[in-house]
C-alpha positions, -999 to 999 in steps of 0.1 A, spaced: -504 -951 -695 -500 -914 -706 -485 -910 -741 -448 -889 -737 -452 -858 -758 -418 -860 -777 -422 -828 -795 -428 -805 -764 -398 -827 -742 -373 -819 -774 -384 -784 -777 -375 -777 -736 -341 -796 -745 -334 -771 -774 -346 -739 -751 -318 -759 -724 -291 -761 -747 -296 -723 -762 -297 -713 -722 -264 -727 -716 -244 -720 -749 -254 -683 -739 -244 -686 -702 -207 -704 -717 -208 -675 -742 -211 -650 -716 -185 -663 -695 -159 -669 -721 -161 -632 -731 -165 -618 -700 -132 -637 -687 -113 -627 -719 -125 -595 -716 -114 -596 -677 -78 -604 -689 -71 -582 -716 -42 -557 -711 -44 -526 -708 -32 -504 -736 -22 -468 -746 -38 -443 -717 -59 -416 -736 -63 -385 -722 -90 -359 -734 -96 -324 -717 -136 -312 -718 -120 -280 -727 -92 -277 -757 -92 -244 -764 -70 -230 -730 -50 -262 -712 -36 -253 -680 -18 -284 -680 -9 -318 -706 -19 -342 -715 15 -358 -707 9 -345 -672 -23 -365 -667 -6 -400 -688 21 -399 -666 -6 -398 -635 -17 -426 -652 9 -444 -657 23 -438 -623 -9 -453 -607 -10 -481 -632 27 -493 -627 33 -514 -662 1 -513 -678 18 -544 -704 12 -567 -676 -20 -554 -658 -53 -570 -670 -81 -551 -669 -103 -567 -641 -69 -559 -618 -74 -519 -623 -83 -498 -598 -101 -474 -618 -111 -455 -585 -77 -455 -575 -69 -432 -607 -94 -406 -608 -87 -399 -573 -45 -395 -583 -61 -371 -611 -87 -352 -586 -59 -344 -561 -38 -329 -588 -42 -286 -583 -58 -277 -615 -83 -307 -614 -117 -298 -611 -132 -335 -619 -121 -362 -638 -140 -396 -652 -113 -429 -655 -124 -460 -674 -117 -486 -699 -133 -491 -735 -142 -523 -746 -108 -529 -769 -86 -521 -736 -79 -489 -738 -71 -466 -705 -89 -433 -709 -96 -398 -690 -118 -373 -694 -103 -344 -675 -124 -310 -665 -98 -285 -656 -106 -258 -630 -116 -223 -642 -97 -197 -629 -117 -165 -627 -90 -141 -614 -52 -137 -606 -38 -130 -575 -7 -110 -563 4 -110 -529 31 -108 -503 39 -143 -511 35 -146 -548 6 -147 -574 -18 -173 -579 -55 -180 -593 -88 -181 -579 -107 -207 -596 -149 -205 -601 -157 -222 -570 -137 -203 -548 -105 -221 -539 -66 -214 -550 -56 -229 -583 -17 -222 -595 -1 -206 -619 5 -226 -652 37 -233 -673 15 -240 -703 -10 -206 -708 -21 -176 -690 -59 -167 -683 -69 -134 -693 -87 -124 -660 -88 -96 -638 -57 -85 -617 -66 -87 -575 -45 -65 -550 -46 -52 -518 -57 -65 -487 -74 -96 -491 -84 -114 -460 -99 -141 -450 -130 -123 -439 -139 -101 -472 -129 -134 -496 -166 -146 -498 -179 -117 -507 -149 -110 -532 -154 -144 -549 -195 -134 -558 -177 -99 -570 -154 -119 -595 -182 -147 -604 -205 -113 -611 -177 -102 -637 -168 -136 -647 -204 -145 -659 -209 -113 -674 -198 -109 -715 -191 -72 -712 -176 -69 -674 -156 -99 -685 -139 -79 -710 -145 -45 -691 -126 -51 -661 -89 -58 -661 -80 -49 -625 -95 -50 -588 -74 -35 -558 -92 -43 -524 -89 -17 -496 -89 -15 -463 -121 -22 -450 -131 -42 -483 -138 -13 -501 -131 -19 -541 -113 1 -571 -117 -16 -604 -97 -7 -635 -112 -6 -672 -94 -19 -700 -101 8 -724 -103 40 -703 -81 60 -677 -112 62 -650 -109 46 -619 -144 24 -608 -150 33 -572 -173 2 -565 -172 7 -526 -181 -20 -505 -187 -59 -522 -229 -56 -515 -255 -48 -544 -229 -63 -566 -257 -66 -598 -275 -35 -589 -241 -13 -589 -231 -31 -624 -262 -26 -642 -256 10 -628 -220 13 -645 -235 -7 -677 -264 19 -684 -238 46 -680 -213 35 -697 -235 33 -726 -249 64 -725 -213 79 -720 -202 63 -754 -230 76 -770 -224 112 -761 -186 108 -760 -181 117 -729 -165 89 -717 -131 98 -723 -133 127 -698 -138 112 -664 -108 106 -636 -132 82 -617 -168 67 -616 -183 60 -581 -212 32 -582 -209 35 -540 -249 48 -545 -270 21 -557 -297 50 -567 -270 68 -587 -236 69 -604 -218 100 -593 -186 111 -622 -157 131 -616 -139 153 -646 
């Protein structure tokens, strides 16, 4: 008769009775964890320096989609549930919901961009980085260029890349202060520092016409002579034609 091997049968016991303390473990903390209320909502912006709206705005989203967050454990959130009430809100680019470890409800909020403002027949609004309307806030103002005139529906695409161009671009960015769209689509662009008028013409060769106006208005510095034009026309990608 074969000789039990004590030694080897106690040690698979053992490697048993670790197994399962872990599993118990496990489940314990995972069903406390489960349970645990909810606390405090946090809320932080990925940008702080320019809010275009609260933080109280995006708690109160929060807690409107949370009902009493006291009483709610945590595997009963709807964590999906809450970053779509954020998304929808109108200066929402993106937002991220979840819960830390120690129960606490927190945000992470990208706001949209706004990249110009607006004025029409009905009002004034933004027009965010990707394209789309974004409204006016109650908290700051965006420094960005003025639009007029007659936007339509059909010269919007090509205005958007026009405002991206200046957007993007450190010196247009603080260059430009004004855009008024004629009709046709043709554009007149105001400078911040200067009387002259930019007569850009139609919304095509967007970087080749700006590299134009850069090169001259550096040379035009240089020399001084900036202060004496009425308008710049960059209408001729192969030249930029000044009038005294």
């Amino acid at each position: 008769m074969k000789k039990l091997n004590w030694r080897n049968i106690w040690t698979n016991v053992r490697l048993l009775l670790m197994f399962a303390v872990i599993v118990f473990l496990y489940s314990f903390t995972s069903k406390r964890n489960e349970d645990r209320k909810i606390k405090k909502p946090v809320v932080e912006f990925l940008d702080e320096g320019s809010l275009f709206l609260t933080h109280e705005s995006v708690n109160k989203l929060l807690i409107e989609n949370n009902g009493d967050r006291q009483t709610i454990g945590k595997v009963n959130l709807d964590l999906n549930k809450l970053e779509k009430s954020i998304n929808e809100h109108n200066m929402v680019e993106k937002s991220e919901v979840f819960v830390s470890i120690d129960g606490v409800l927190k945000a992470v909020v990208k706001q949209k961009t706004p990249i110009a403002r607006v004025f029409d027949e009905n009002g004034s609004f933004y027009i965010d980085l990707e394209g789309d309307r974004m409204p006016l806030s109650e908290v700051n103002t965006a420094r960005v260029p003025l639009v007029s005139g007659e936007i339509e529906e059909a010269n919007s695409k090509d205005l958007h890349e026009l405002l991206k161009v200046i957007y993007n671009d450190d010196f247009l960015k603080k260059n430009i202060i004004g855009i008024q769209v004629l009709h046709g689509g043709s554009v007149k662009m105001a400078n911040r520092n200067f009387n002259y008028v930019i007569d850009f013409g139609k919304t095509k060769n967007i970087e080749k016409k700006f590299n134009n106006y850069k090169a001259f208005f550096q040379k035009a510095v240089q020399d001084s002579s900036i202060s004496k034009y009425k308008e710049i026309n960059l209408k001729f990608t192969q030249q930029v034609v000044c009038t005294k």
